[in-house]
C-alpha positions as CSV (number, residue, x, y, z in Angstrom):
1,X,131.3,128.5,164.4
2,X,131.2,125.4,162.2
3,X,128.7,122.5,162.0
4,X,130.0,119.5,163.6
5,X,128.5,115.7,164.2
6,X,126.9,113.3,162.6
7,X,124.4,114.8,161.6
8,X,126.1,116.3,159.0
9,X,125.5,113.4,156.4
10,X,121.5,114.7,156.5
11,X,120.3,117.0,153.8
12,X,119.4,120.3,154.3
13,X,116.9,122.4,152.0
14,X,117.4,126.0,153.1
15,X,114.2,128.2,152.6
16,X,115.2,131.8,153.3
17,X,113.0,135.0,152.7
18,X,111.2,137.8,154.3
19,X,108.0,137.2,156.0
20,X,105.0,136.7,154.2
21,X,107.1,135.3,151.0
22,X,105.0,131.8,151.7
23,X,108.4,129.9,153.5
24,X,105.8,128.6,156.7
25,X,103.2,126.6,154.1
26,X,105.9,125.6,151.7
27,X,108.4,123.9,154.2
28,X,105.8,122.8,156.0
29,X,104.6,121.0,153.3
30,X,108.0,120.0,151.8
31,X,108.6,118.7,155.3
32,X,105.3,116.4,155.4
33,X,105.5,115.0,152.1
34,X,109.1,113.5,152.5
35,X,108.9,112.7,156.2
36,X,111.9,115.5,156.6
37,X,112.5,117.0,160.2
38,X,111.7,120.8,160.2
39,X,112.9,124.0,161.6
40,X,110.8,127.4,161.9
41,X,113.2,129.8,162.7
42,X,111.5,132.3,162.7
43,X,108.9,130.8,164.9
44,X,111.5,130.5,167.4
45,X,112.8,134.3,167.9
46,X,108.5,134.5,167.9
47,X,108.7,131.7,171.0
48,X,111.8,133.7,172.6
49,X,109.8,136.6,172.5
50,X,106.5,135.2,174.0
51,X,108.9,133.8,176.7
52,X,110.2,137.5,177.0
53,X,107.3,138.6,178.1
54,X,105.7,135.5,179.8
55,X,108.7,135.9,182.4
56,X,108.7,139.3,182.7
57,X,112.0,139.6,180.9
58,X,113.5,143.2,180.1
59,X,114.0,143.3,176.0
60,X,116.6,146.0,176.2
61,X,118.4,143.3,178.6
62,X,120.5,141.9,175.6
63,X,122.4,138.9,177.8
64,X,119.1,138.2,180.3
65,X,116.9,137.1,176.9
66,X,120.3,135.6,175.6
67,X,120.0,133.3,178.9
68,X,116.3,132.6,178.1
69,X,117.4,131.6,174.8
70,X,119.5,128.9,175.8
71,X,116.8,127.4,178.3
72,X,114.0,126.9,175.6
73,X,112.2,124.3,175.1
74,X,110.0,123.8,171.8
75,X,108.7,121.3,169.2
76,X,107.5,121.7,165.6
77,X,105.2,119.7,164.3
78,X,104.0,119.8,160.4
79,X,100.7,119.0,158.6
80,X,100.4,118.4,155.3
81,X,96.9,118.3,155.1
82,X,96.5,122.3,156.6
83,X,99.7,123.3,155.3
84,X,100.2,124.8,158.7
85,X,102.9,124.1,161.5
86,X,102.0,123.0,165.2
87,X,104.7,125.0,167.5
88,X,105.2,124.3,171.4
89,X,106.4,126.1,174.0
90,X,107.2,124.5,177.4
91,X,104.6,121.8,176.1
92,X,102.3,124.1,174.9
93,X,100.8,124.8,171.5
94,X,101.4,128.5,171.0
95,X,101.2,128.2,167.0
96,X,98.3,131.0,166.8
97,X,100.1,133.4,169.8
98,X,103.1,133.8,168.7
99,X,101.4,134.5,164.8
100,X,100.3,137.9,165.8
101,X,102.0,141.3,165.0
102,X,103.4,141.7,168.3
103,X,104.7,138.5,168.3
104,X,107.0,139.4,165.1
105,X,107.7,142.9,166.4
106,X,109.4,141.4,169.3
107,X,111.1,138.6,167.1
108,X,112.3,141.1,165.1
109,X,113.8,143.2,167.8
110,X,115.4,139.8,169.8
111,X,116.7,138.3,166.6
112,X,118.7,141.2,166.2
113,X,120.6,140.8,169.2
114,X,124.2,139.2,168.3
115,X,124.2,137.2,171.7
116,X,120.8,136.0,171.3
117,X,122.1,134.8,167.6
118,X,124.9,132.8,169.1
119,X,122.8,131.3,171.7
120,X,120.4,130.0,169.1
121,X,122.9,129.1,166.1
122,X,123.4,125.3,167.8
123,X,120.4,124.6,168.9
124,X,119.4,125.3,165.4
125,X,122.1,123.2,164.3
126,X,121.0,119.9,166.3
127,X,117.7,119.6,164.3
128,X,119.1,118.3,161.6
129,X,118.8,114.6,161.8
130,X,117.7,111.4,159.6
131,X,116.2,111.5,156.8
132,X,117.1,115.3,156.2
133,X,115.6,118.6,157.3
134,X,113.4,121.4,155.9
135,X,115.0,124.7,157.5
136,X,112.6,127.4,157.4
137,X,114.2,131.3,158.2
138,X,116.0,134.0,157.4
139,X,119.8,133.3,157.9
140,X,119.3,129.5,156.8
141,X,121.5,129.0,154.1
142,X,123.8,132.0,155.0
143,X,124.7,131.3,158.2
144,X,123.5,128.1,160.0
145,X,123.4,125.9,157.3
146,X,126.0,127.1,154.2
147,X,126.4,123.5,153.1
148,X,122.6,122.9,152.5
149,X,122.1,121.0,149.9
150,X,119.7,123.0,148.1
151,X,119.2,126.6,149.0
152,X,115.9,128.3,147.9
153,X,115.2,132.4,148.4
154,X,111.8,133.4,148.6
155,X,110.7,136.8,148.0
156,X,107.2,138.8,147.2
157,X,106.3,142.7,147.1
158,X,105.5,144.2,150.4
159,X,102.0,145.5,149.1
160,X,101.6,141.3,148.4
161,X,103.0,139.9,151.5
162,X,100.6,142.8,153.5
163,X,97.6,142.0,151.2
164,X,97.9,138.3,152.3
165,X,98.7,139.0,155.8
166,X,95.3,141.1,155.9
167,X,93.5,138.3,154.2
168,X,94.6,135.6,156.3
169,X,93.6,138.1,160.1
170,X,89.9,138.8,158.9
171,X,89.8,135.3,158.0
172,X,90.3,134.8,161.6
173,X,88.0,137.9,162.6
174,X,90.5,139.8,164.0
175,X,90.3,144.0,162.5
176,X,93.4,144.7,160.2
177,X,94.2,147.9,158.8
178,X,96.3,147.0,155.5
179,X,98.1,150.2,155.7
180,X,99.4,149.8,158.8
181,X,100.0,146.1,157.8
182,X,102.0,147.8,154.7
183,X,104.5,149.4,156.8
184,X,105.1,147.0,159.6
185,X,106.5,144.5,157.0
186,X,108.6,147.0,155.0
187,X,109.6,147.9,158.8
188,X,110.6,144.7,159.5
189,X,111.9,144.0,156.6
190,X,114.2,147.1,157.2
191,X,115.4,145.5,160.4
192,X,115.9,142.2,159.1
193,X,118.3,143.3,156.0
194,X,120.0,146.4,157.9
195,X,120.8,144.2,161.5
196,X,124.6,143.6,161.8
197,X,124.5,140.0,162.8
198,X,123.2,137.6,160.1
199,X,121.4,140.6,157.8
200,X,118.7,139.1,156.0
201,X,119.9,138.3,152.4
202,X,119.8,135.6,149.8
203,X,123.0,133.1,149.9
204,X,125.1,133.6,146.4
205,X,124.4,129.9,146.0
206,X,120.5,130.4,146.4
207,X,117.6,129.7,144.2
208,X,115.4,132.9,143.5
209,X,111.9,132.4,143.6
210,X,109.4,135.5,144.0
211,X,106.0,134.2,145.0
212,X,103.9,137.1,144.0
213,X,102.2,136.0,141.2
214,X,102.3,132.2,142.2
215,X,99.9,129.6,144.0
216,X,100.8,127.8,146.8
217,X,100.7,124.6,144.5
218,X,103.2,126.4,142.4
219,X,105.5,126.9,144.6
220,X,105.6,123.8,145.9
221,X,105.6,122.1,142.8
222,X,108.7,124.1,141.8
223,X,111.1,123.4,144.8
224,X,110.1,120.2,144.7
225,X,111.3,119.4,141.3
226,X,114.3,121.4,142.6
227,X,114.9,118.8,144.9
228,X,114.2,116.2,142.6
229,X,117.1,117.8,140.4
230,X,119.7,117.9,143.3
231,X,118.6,114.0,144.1
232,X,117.2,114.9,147.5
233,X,113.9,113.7,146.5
């Protein structure tokens, strides 16, 4: 399936990676400095999967969550000030729901699906509007988006990504076992890489950046002169 439309004259930047590489703060921050439109992915398999569940949906029922998918209705909303992204479901801020481990267990399992994939892949498609978009994911620049303008990869160790994941749940007093944490990401991460539609990898044309031993600042400092260097910025 190709991109088609208008829209096609927008820029993209493409911010692919596993999760916990930093791509949430960064586009979301990216996407608030410039004005850009954004797109959390991943945060939508998270939505399809809280709407799995809030209907009573069967998982395992590849084309019944494949019809879900195609009657969602969501909006992202970034701050630059918290670094954070506001996420609705049906009109309703679910941003801390669907941020919970079950939450990207069952994203994780639904993103997987090759129908639920297709089902997703235009609707994906249509946020790109005027005056560009910040496309946050795992597929971005492989898949929905191959003619992004700029195409970043972010990656970080799995004891990292688990050591911030475990940080960031006490900070919100929820118990965390970081060994558990450990093996749910290289898990995922498992999943993600090893699926046979849209395996998470970097594009050939994609910018490597591994965020383990970087700030936040730092990172966003460094795509953005990235941008600056393509002339999106």
């Amino acid at each position: 399936m190709t991109e088609t439309g208008a829209s096609e004259a927008s820029p993209v930047l493409a911010v692919d990676g596993p999760g916990g590489a930093g791509k949430g703060t960064l586009c979301a921050a990216i996407a608030a400095a410039y004005g850009w439109h954004l797109l959390d992915s991943g945060a939508i398999y998270r939505l399809l999967g809280l709407k799995v569940r809030q209907t009573d949906t069967d998982i395992a029922k590849e084309a019944d969550v494949a019809a879900l998918a195609r009657q969602l209705d969501i909006r992202f909303e970034p701050s630059s000030a918290s670094g954070l992204v506001s996420t609705s479901l049906d009109g309703v801020d679910v941003s801390s729901v669907i941020r919970t481990e079950t939450a990207g267990t069952d994203a994780s399992l639904v993103a997987a699906m090759p129908s639920v994939r297709d089902a997703l892949l235009q609707r994906q498609r249509d946020f790109r509007k005027s005056p560009g978009l910040v496309a946050d994911g795992r597929d971005m620049g492989t898949v929905v988006f191959m003619d992004a303008q700029l195409k970043i990869f972010l990656t970080a160790s799995v004891d990292e990504r688990a050591q911030r994941r475990h940080k960031q749940l006490i900070q919100q007093g929820v118990d965390a076992n970081l060994a558990r944490l450990s093996a749910e990401i290289a898990e995922r991460d498992r999943r993600d890489t090893e699926r046979s539609s849209a395996p998470l990898k970097p594009a050939t044309d994609a910018v490597m950046v591994d965020t383990s031993e970087m700030t936040i600042a730092d990172v966003v400092g460094h795509v953005m002169q990235r941008m600056v260097a393509q002339g999106l910025a």
